[in-house]
C-alpha positions, 0 to 999 in steps of 0.5 A: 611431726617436727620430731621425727627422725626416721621416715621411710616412703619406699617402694611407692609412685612418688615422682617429686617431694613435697617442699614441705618435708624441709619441715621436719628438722630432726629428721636424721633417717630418711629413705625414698627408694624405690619411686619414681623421683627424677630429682631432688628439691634444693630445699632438702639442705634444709634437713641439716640433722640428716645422717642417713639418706636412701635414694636408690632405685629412682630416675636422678640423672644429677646431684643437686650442688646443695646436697654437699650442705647436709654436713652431718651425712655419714651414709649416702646411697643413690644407687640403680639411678642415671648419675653420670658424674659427682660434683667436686663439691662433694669434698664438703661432706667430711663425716661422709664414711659410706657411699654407694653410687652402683649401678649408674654411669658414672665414668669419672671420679672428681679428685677431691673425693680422696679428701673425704677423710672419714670415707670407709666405703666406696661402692662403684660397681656396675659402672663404666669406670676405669677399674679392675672389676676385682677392685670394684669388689663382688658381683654378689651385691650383698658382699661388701664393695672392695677396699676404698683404698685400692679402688681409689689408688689405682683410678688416680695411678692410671691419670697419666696418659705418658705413662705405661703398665705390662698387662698380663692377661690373654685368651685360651681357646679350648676347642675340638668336637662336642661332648669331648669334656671342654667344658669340664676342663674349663670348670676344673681349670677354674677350680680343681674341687669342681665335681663332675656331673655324669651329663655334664651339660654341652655349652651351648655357643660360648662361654667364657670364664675368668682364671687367674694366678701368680706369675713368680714377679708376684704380679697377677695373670689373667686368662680369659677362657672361651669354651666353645661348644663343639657341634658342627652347626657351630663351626661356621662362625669359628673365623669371629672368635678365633683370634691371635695372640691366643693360646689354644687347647683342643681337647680329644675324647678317648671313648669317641676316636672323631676328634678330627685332629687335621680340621682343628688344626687347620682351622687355628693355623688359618684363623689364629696366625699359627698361635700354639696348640695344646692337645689334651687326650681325655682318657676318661675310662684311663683308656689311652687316646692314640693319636699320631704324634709325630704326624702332627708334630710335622705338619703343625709346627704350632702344635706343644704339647700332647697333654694326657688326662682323666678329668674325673679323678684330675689325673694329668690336671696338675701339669695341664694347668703348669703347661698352660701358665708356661706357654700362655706367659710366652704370647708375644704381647704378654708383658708389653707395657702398655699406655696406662690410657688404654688400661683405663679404657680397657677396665671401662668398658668391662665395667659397662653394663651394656651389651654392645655399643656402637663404634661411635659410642666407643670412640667417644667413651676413648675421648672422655678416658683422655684416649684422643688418637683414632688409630689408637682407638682401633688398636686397642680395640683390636688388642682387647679383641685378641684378649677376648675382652670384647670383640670388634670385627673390623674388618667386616663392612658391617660388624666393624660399627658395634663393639660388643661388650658382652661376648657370650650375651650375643654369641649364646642367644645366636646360638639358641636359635640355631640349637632349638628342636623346632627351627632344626625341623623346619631346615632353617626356617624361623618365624619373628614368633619363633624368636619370641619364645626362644628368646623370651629370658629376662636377659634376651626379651628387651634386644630381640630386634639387636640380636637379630640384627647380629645374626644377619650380620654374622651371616647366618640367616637372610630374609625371606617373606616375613620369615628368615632362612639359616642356610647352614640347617637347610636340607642336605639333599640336592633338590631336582632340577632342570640343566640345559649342558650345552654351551655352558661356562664352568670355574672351579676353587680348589682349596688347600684347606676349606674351611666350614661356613663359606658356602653357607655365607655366600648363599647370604651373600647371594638370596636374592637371587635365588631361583624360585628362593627354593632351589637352595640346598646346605652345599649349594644354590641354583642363581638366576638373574634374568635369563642367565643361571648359575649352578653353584655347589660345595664338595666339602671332602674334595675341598672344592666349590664348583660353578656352572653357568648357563644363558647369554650373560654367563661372563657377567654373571660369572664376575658377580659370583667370583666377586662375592666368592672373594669378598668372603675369602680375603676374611681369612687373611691366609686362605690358600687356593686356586681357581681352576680355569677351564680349556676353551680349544674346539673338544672342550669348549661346551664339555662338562669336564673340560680339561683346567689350568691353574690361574697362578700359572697362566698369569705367570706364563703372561709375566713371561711373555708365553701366550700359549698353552697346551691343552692335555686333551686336545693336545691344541695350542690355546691363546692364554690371554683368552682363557682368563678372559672367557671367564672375566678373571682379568676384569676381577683382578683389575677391580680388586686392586683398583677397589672399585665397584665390579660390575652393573650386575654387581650393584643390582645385587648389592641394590637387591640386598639392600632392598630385601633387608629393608622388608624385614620386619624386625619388631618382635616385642610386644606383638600382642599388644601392636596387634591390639593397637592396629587402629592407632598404629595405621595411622603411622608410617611404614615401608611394609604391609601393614606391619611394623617394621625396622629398616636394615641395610646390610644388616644395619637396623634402621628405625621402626616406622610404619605404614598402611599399606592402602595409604602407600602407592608402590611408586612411593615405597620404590623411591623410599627404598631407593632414597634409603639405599642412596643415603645409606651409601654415603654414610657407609662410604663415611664410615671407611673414610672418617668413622671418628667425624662430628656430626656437623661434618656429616651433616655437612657432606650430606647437605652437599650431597643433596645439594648437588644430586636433584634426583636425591633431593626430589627422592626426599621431598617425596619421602618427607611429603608422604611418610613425613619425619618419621620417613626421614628418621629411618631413611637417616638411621645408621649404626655409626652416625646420626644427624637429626631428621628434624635438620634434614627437614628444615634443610629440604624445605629451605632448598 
């Protein structure tokens, strides 16, 4: 066949090309998209006539350097591959005019592609490189990629790590409760044509929406709209998303009249750092929405403008959109030239088509953008947070080693389980089989394990049993229990605003300790630890949390529960309350309702020098001193500032948590065929019954190993739970100190470590005897760094 000139293998199996199709010398047309080539012969530059080449679709990780030999290529399409770069040979290409290299993960650009004369089109998108996704061109991928020119121009305009470019881009939040009309304002803000539906559909957790327009220096705006959904189960994670540097809409319906104008408010002012607040009044019916101005205006300094609308007919929709553009370019960080760097970094990462990575991933995407410094690195991830860009929790313990890139990926499927009909019914309660099928869509069924993950470390749900508990559907009513009222230890937070979340959060916090894992209610939980109880609930109206405590270790436990009550308040930076310390004199010591003192205030009368107080129901005179410490308070305190563990009881906790996360069976894919394969899979290794399971500590997933139960004595999970939780601690510890470290570095420290613990080593050596390497690979798995189980075997061995 010497003379053909077209060929087409599409679409088949083929893993390599045959040497022999250099051969066809005229060929001029070839395409082999569609298989499974893995690479391309060198010899191929022998098809010297070749103008159109085709090899899309395939598993090419890299280009030959040979390829730049067919000089007569005018079309060259390799993408949907895993080419992460071009070699600069490609400038040997001169009647190039077409090149398609979407959809693989290219990153960079070598310089000599702007001497490609004759180069008409460029195609990149859907890869992590350095460009506005607008420049790149349209998602629909049968439109045309946008104009070389541009898209060539701003990547080498950005090289510069000196120079500087204003961002003109920021966050609206549109808020307030559901089916108030935020969705359809988002839809007719991005376009005033959109026609309503009548049963415009509620937003299921959130979407965001892209709005763009001119600012009078010609310059483009971008706003990134988040529509939140409005129902109450979705309020428990408003101190994720609610950010500053943020433009806030709270949209009120005028038919409803249950906008509670008070909540919103305070929940923007505590979480966004008072960033402004438009009202919009949705008169749907061209009723006017009454609300108390002047009120609000009072007490919210934050609060613009009152903004009235019919959405149906846009009455009101012109000077909507004039009043957003105006105090959206007022944001204190609009305009502020910023590196061009961190432009690069910014437009990278939207342009990844993953949907979180990890914070390691990021910095070293940061490095191979020139972006070296790790305290810029945080700084912008934390300027792209506030963007709504991406989101970066750093100051969570857990949440601060993801970056995740997709938002409303992530928040939307989290939300899906929380909304389904079945997991409402069972209060909370959902099974791996349960996740299968809410989560069974294309975009969801290859990440249930990560999505799960999230939503443990979004504390919305806990293990319990080969099943998981969302604490804020569990039953309203308090169940009956029994209470011993004598001698018992009472404290109480008063909050000047309590935000929704915190009690279902602590329930989290606290599972493992749960009495019975039944006496548990959606406000509050009985705590049992040995033969001390704590009775711990939440009066949402009266803005209060009350704790009671009965048995011999009240004051210990007591120092446990305050502990985890604090860790969860210092995530809202401006959180006001008080702890109400109760009177020990002779009436009130035991009583239920003993009078209390605020702890502001003792501590104050101590600055002072005043040791005693009077109680207002005894009229005694009580020694200051001892009230803040019946209750632990002092010890708290000290803790805090000194950062160091509370308490014994305190680690048993954590140690707990730990360990019931460790059981969890997170492998939901493919459940079917695992059950098919048992007899090959009894062979492997796990920490669980018979089941495959993925290892998480704190929520941090570990691999997925298994084990038979017959082949595990319980001694030997007991030391592969504790090897994990010693290990697992290191590296948290590492996280804090040196997230950016090398592997060598951590590996190093490790080593250290082991060298210097015999107790850990000895743990290890067991775990290597009785579970192997693929014990090692899950007790070393951590988010955030990763040393070969292979090293630390040899390491083990070698000692």
């Amino acid at each position: 066949l010497t003379n053909l000139q077209d060929l087409s293998i599409s679409g088949n199996q083929i893993s390599s090309l045959p040497p022999e199709i250099v051969q066809l010398t005229n060929l001029q047309d070839l395409s082999i998209s569609g298989n499974q080539i893995s690479s391309l012969p060198p010899e191929i530059v022998q098809l010297t006539n070749l103008q159109f080449l085709t090899i899309s679709y395939n598993q090419i990780s890299s280009l030959p350097p040979e390829i730049v030999q067919l000089t007569n290529l005018q079309t060259l399409d390799i993408s949907f591959n895993q080419i992460s770069s071009l070699p600069p040979e490609i400038v040997q290409l001169t009647n190039l005019q077409s090149l398609n290299i979407s959809d693989n993960q290219i990153s960079s650009l070598p310089p000599e592609i702007v001497q490609l004369t004759n180069l008409q089109s460029l195609d990149l998108r859907n890869n992590p490189v350095p460009i506005p996704p607008e420049i790149l061109g349209p998602k629909e991928r049968y439109k045309d990629p946008g104009n070389i020119q541009e898209i060539l121009d701003f990547y080498f305009r950005v090289q510069d790590p000196q120079e500087k470019e204003p961002l003109y881009e920021a966050k609206l939040l549109i808020i307030g409760e559901g089916g108030a009309g935020k969705t359809s304002l988002a839809k007719k803000i991005e376009d005033e044509k959109y026609q309503l539906k009548s049963d415009e559909k509620s937003t299921e957790g959130i979407e965001v929406i892209q709005w763009k327009f001119n600012l009078n220096n010609g310059q483009e705006f971008r706003v990134n709209i988040w529509d939140f959904g409005g129902q109450e189960i979705y309020h428990q994670t408003h101190q994720f998303f609610l950010t500053s540097r943020s433009l806030y809409a709270l949209v009120a319906d005028d038919r409803k009249e249950n906008t509670d104008f008070y909540y919103w408010l305070k929940v923007v002012e505590l979480l966004s750092d008072n960033s402004p607040v438009l009202i919009i009044k949705n008169e749907r019916d061209n009723r006017q929405c009454e609300v108390n101005e002047r009120e609000l205006r009072g007490e919210f300094l934050n609060l613009k403008e009152f903004l009235p609308t019919n959405l149906f007919d846009n009455r009101g929709l012109t000077e909507i959109k004039h009043k957003i553009q105006q105090y959206i370019q007022q944001l204190p960080h609009v305009g502020t030239p910023l590196p061009k760097i961190w432009v690069r970094v910014r437009f990278a990462l939207e342009n990844n088509p993953r949907n979180y990575i990890s914070f390691r991933e990021y910095c070293d995407f940061c490095k191979l953008n020139n972006l070296t410094d790790s305290e810029d690195m945080k700084r912008l991830s934390q300027y792209l947070h506030d963007l709504g860009v991406c989101l970066h929790f750093q100051k969570d313990p857990i949440l601060k080693h993801y970056v995740i890139l997709k938002p409303e990926w992530g928040t939307t499927a989290v939300y899906k389980v929380l909304d389904n009909k079945n997991v409402i019914k069972n209060l909370g309660c959902f099974t791996p089989e349960n996740l299968a099928e809410i989560w069974e869509d294309e975009e969801y069924k290859d990440m249930r394990d990560e999505l799960l993950q999230l939503m443990m470390r979004f504390k919305l749900c806990y293990p319990l049993s080969g099943q998981y508990i969302a604490p804020q559907l569990l039953d309203i009513n308090q169940p009956e229990y029994d209470w011993n009222p004598d001698n018992n230890l009472i404290l109480r937070y008063k909050y000047d605003f309590l935000p929704k979340g915190i009690i279902t959060r602590f329930i989290v916090e606290m599972h493992p300790w749960i009495e019975e894992q039944k006496q548990v209610w959606r406000n509050g939980v009985i705590i049992k630890k040995d033969e001390t109880r704590a009775e711990i609930i939440q009066n949402y109206h009266q803005k209060e949390i009350k704790i009671r405590l009965a048995g011999n270790l009240k004051r210990d436990l007591l120092n446990t529960i305050t502990h985890e009550l604090e860790k969860i308040h210092s995530s809202f930076e401006r959180l006001g309350y008080e702890i109400l310390v109760p009177c020990n004199c002779k009436k009130c010591i035991g009583s239920q309702t003993p009078h209390t003192y605020q702890l502001k205030s003792l501590r104050k009368r101590l600055g002072a020098g005043h040791y005693q107080v009077e109680c207002d129901q005894s009229y005694e005179m009580v020694n200051v001193r001892r009230l803040i410490d019946d209750v632990n308070l002092s010890v708290l305190e000290l803790n805090r500032e000194l950062q160091i563990p509370v308490s014994k009881l305190q680690n048993e906790l954590d140690r707990d948590k730990e360990r019931s996360y460790n059981s969890v069976n997170i492998v939901i894919n493919n459940k079917l065929e695992s059950e098919n394969n048992s007899m090959s899979e009894s062979s492997k290794y796990s920490f669980g019954n018979d089941t495959k399971i993925g290892a998480i500590v704190d929520g941090q997933t570990g691999g997925t190993v298994n084990v038979n139960q017959t082949n595990y004595t319980p001694e030997q999970k007991q030391n592969l739970a504790d090897a994990k939780t010693e290990i697992q601690q290191i590296f948290n510890q590492l996280s804090k100190t040196n997230p950016t470290a090398t592997n060598q570095e951590i590996t190093n420290t490790i080593e250290q470590e082991i060298k210097s613990n015999p107790t850990l080593k000895d743990r290890l050596l067991s775990a290597l005897t009785a579970g192997g390497l693929e014990a090692l690979k899950t007790i070393f798995n951590h988010p955030a760094f990763t040393i070969p189980a292979e090293t630390i075997k040899g390491f083990i061995e070698a000692e």
